[in-house]
C-alpha positions, -999 to +999 in steps of 0.1 A: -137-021-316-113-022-290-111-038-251-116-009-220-100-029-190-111-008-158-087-018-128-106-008-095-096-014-060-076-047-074-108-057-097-106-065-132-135-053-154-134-058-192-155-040-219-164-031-254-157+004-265-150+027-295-118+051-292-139+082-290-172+063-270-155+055-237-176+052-206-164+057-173-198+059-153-182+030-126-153+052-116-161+077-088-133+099-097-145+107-130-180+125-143-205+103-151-207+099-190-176+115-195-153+106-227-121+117-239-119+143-261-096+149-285-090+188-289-055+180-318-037+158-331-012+181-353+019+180-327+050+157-329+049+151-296+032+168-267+044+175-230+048+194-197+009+206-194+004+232-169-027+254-158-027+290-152-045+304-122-077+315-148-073+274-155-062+278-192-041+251-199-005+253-216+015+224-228+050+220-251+056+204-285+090+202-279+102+183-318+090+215-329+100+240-303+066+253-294+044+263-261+007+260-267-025+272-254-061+258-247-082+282-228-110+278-206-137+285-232-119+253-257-096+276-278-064+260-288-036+287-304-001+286-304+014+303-275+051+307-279+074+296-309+115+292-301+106+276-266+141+264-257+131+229-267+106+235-234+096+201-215+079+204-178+058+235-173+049+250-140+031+284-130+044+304-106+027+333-082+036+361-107+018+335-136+055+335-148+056+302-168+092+282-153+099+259-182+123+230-182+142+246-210+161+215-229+176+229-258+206+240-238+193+220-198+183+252-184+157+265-164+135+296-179+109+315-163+086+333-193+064+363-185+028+368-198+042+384-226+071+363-234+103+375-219+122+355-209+150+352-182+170+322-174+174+314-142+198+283-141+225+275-168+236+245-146+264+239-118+301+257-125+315+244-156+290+215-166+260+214-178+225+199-164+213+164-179+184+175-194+157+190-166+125+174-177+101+183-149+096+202-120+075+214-090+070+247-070+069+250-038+049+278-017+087+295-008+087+301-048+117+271-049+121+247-076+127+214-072+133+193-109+144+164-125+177+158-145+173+126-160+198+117-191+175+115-228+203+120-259+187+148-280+190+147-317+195+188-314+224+183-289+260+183-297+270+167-274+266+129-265+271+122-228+267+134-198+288+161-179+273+153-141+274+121-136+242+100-117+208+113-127+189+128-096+162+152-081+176+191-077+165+221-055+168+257-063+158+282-038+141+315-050+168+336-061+192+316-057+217+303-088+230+272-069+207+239-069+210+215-042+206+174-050+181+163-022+180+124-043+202+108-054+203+068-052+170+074-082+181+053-120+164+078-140+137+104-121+112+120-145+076+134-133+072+150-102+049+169-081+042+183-047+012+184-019-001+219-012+008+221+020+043+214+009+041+182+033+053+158+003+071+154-028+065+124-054+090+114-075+084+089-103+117+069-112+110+057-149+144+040-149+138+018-119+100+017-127+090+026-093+070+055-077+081+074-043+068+096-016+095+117+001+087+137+029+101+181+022+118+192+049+121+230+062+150+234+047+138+221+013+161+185+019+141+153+013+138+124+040+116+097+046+118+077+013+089+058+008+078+031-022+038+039-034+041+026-067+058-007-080+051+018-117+073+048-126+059+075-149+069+099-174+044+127-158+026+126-124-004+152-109-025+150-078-062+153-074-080+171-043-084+136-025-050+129-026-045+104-059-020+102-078-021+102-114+004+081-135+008+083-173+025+057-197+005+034-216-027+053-202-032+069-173-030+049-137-049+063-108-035+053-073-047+062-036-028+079-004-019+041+004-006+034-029-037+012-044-044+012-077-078+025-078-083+036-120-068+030-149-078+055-181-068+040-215-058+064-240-063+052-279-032+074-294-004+053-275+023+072-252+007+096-225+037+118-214+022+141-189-009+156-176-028+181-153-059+194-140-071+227-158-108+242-166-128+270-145-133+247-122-098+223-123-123+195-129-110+186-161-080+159-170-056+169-195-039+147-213-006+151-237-009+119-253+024+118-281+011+137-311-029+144-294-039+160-265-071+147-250-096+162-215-116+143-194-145+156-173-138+149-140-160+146-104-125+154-088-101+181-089-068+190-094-049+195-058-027+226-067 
């Protein structure tokens, strides 16, 4: 038996629970009754999950180099093998997957059927960080992350740009732009659909911001939301923001922490809204991936 602590509007509640008999009925944001549900525990570890316009859901094992695939009816197969060492995932108009490709800090956009092209090798003569997560915007631009994790696959053992920051790359375009820069170590991010705002979560610095996307694609208007940084971030259709760590955190437009979800496996690295109706929370969770039936959905 373990403790469910609830955190709601700045209220403490405490419980009793079993790691596959959670009950969430008190939380408005998710469906009364609901509990996780494991759908596999066979990964190494599990990231970058992204849903396709049908709402199928595909997420990275990136130890073992590999894209998978849970569909809308509950299948889970194996989608891709040789990813690129993929991280973040993102869909894009076409239903192109662009992949935060790490094995060599690229960026990779992979068709339907698996082609793939690259579209960013880095900046002239130096390699990227490592890209580990990225957003779309409605121009088809790219804005990612670059923070600095030593790979065990990678020859090399430092950095070749110094500072690790926030990057923009317009469609078409082979030239990526910083638009932050003053961030320790930037990692999840996501965007509003109506391209009004970015969020960045600084794991480094442990802190979560709201930046304001100009029309040139520039950021301005750097503002704190979250004294909590996060290795994966996604937005619901009333406007919270979803944290992951040690379980997922749930905060408001005004940066209250309204939920928290525990997870039993440990390490949540990422998650997304996918299902027919993009009321359902999953959840890449180090070697499981968990959903959650949700009364919300997701915002893209």
């Amino acid at each position: 038996m373990k403790q469910l602590v609830l955190i709601i509007s700045g209220f403490l509640f405490t419980a009793s629970f079993q790691a596959q008999d959670i009950v969430f009925d008190s939380l408005q944001i998710i469906a009364p009754g609901a509990t996780l549900k494991e759908i596999g525990n066979q990964f190494s570890f599990t990231e970058g999950p992204a849903a396709d316009k049908k709402g199928n859901v595909f997420f990275t094992d990136q130890p073992n180099n590999k894209i998978w695939k849970y569909d809308v009816k509950g299948k889970l197969e194996l989608f891709m093998n040789n990813a690129g060492r993929s991280n973040g995932l993102y869909f894009d108009k076409k239903g192109n997957i662009i992949a935060c490709a790490d094995e060599n800090n690229e960026l990779w956009q992979i068709s339907p059927d698996k082609k793939i092209t690259v579209l960013l090798k880095g900046i002239p003569g130096k390699r990227h960080n490592g890209p580990n997560d990225l957003w779309l915007d409605a121009k088809g631009g790219i804005y990612f992350t670059d923070p600095y994790y030593q790979r065990p696959y990678w020859e090399r053992k430092e950095k070749e740009i110094e500072g690790e920051k926030v990057y923009y790359l317009p469609k078409g375009s082979q030239t990526p732009v910083a638009v932050a820069d003053d961030l320790k170590r930037p990692n999840g991010i996501i965007g509003t659909p109506d391209g009004q705002y970015l969020y960045v979560a600084d794991i480094g610095d442990n802190k979560t911001y709201r930046f304001t996307i100009n029309a040139d694609g520039s950021l301005s208007d750097k503002r704190l939301l979250a004294e909590q940084g996060s290795d994966g971030i996604t937005l619901d259709n009333q406007g919270n923001l979803y944290l992951s760590g040690r379980g997922v955190t749930v905060y408001n437009r005004a940066g209250v922490k309204i939920a928290w979800i525990p997870v039993p496996s440990g390490w949540v690295g990422n998650i997304t809204f996918g299902g027919k109706k993009r009321n359902q929370l999953f959840i890449t969770a180090s070697k499981s991936v968990f959903t959650l039936d949700m009364e919300v959905k997701g915002a893209q």
